[in-house]
N, C-alpha and C positions, 0 to 999 in steps of 0.2 A: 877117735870119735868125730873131730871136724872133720877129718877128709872124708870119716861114711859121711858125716851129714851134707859133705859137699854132693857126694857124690849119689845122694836118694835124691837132692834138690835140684839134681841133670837129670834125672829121670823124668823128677814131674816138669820141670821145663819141656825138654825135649817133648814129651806127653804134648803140653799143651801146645806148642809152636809146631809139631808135623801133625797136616791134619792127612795124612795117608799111612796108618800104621796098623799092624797085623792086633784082632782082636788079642792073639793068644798073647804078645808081647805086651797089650795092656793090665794083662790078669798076672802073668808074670811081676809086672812092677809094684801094682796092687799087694800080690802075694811080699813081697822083699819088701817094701814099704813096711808092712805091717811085722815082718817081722823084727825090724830092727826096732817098731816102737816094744815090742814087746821083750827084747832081749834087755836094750835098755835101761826098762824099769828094774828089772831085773839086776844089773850091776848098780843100782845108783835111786833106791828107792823115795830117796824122800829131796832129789834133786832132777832127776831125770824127767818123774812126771811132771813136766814143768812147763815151761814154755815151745823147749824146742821140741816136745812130745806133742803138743797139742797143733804148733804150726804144721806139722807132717802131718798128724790126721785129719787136720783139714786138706791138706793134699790130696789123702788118702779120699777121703770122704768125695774132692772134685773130681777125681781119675773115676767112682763110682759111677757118679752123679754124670760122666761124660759132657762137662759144661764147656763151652767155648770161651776162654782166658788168653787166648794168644794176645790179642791187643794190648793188653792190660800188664804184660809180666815184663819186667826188664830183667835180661839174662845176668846182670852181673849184680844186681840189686838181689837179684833174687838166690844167687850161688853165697853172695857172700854171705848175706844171713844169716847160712843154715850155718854157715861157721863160728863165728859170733855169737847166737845162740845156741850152739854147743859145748863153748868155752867157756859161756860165761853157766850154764846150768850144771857144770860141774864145777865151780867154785861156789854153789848159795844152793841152802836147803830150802828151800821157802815154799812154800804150797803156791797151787796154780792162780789165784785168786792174785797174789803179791805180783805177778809179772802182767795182771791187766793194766791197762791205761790209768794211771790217775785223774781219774776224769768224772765226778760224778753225774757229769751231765749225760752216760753210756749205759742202759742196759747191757750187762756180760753174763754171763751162764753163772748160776749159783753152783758153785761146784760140788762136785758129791766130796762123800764124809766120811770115814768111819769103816771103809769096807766097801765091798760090794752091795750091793742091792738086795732084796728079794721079789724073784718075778711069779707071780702066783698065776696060773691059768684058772677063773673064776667061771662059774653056770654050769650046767651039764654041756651045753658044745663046746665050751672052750675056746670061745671065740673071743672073749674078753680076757685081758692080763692084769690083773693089779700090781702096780709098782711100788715098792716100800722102803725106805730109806733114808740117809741122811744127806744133809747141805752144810757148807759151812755155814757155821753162824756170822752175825756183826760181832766186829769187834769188844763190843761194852756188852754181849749177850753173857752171862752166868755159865752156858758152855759150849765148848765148840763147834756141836752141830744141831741142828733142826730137822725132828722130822718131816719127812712129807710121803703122800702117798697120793698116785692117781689110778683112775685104770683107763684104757687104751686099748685098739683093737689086735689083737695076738697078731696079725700078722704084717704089723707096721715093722719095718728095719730104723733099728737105733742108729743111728750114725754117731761120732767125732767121741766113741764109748771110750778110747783111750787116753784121749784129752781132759779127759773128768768131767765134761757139759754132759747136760741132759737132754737129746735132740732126736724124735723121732721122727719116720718119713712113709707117708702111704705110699710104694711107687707104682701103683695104678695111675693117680691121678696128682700129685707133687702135695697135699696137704699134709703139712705137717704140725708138730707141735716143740716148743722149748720152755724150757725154768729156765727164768731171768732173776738177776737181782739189780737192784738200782737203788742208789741213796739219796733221800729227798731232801730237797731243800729246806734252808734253814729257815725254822718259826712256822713250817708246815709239818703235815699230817697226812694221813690216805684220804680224811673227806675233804681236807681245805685246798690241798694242791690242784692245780688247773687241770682238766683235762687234754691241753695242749701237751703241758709235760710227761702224760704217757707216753703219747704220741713221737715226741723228740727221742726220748731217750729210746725209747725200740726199736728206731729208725736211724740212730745216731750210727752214721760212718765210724766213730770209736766203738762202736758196739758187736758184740760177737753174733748179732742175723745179719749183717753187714759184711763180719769177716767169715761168716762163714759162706758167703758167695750171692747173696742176694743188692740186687742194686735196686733201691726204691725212691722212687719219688709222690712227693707230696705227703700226704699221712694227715691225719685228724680225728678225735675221737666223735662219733656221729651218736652215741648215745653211752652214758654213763649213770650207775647206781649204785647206791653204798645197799649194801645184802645183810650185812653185819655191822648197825649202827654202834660203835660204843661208846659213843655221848647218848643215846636217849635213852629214858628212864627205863626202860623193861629189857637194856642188854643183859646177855649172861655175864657170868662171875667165875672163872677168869674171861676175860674177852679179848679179841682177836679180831680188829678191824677186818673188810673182806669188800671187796667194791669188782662190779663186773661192769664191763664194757664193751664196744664193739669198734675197730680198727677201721679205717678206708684207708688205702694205698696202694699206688700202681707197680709194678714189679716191671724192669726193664728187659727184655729177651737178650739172647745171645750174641742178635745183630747190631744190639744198641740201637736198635729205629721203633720198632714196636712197644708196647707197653701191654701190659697185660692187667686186670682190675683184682685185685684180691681184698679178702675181707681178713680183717682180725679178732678172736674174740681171745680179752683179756682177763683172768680170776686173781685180786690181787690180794695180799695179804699183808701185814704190819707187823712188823719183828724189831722192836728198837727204832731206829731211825730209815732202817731199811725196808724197801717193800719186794717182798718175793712174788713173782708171777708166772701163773700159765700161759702161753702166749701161742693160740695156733692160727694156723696161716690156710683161708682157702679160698677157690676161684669164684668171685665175686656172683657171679649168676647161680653159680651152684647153690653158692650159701645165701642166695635172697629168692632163692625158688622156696613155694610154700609146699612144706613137707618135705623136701628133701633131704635123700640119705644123710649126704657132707653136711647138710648141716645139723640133723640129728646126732653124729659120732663128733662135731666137735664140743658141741653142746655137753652133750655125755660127759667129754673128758672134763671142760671145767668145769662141771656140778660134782664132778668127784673130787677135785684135786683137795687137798688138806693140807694144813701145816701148823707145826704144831703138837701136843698132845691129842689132839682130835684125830692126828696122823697115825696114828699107833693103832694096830689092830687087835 
């Protein structure tokens, strides 16, 4: 098993470091890539989907995405790895969540739960999908997973769907969306924490929109509202913090010299100590044009998103 995963982690190398290579031989690796996550899970289910299944489909996910990484990959850093983390996911059962960063200062993908998902195609066009399913819970939660449910435009591509995150992508125009989780500091809350600390932790280098190939700078929340007060007197009963916000931050290009403007619109929610979030990502002009599309489909999704018994259809 280390020497395939040496040897899928030359592929995506190679991949990234020749930039002269036959389309067919990149769809070829794409194809081998994905099949070895999926054989994988398959010998080795409750250790495989793990770390070293989710580093490859972010792979998989870049070779997609055709992003430019040669700068950035060191050949031997990046062979040895896949070995290492082969070795070591077949000695430890431990769900995907266990092999993130210990770091609470990181938004990471709340990972899915329980199974697969249900994808419902919702309206008579069919143009909308509702999503329904579980996330792992916090550890002090009563059970292991939380539902959530959002809906989304049907013909958005999931990506890093083998790594257990939950990350979709328009590929018209690069908007996408993720479930984050992040643990909040201590003797805070969803209304008392600053709104700088959204800001860091979604943007944090330890964090999975980071590892999954965005490079940003700056970030600041530019407006923030709790939606779902559960300190004042006329919350409901059970309640469910829920605070929406709006993201600034530059996205870096390919060349590293450019910077691009995008906006973030955040839906968060309180689960124990931890806040679960919708987080989509879009091109700044788009999303501060009055009336426009992009900004009405991200909106859409986080007035839907749930979580929760609320989640349950």
């Amino acid at each position: 098993l280390a020497s395939l995963s040496i040897t899928i982690a030359s592929w995506c190398y190679y991949y990234f470091s020749t930039p002269l290579i036959e389309s067919v031989l990149k769809m070829k690796t794409i194809y081998l890539t994905s099949l070895f996550l999926h054989a994988s899970t398959a010998f080795q289910p409750s250790g495989l989907q793990q770390k070293v299944v989710q580093k490859f489909s972010r792979c998989n996910n870049a070779l997609k995405s055709h992003d430019d990484m040669s700068d950035n990959i060191d050949r031997r850093s990046f062979l040895s790895s896949g070995a290492i983390l082969a070795s070591s996911v077949l000695l430890t059962g431990a769900s995907p969540s266990a092999f993130a960063e210990d770091n609470q200062a990181a938004a990471i993908y709340a990972y899915r739960s329980g199974g697969l998902p249900s994808l419902r195609p919702i309206g008579l066009t069919k143009l909308t999908t509702r999503y329904e399913g579980y996330v792992e819970a916090p550890k002090s939660y009563a059970k292991s997973g939380i539902p959530i449910s959002f809906e989304f435009p049907s013909d958005w591509l999931q990506l890093d769907k083998l790594g257990g995150g939950i990350q979709y992508v328009d590929q018209r125009n690069g908007d996408k969306l993720y479930i984050l989780k992040a643990t909040l500091p201590a003797d805070t809350n969803l209304k008392t924490v600053t709104k700088s600390w959204f800001a860091e932790v979604i943007l944090s280098p330890e964090g999975d929109v980071a590892r999954s190939g965005v490079v940003a700078e700056g970030g600041r929340i530019s407006r923030s509202q709790m939606t779902t007060d559960c300190t004042a007197e006329d919350a409901p009963s059970p309640c469910i913090g829920r605070r929406r916000m709006i993201l600034k931050y530059d996205t870096v290009t390919g060349s590293g010299v450019q910077t691009v403007e995008r906006r973030g619109l955040i839906d968060a929610y309180q689960i124990d100590n931890d806040v679960y979030m919708m987080v989509t990502s879009s091109n700044a002009i788009k999303f501060e044009q009055k009336g426009s599309r992009e900004r009405e489909t991200v909106e859409n999704i986080c007035q839907s998103f749930k979580v929760g018994p609320a989640a349950l259809s």
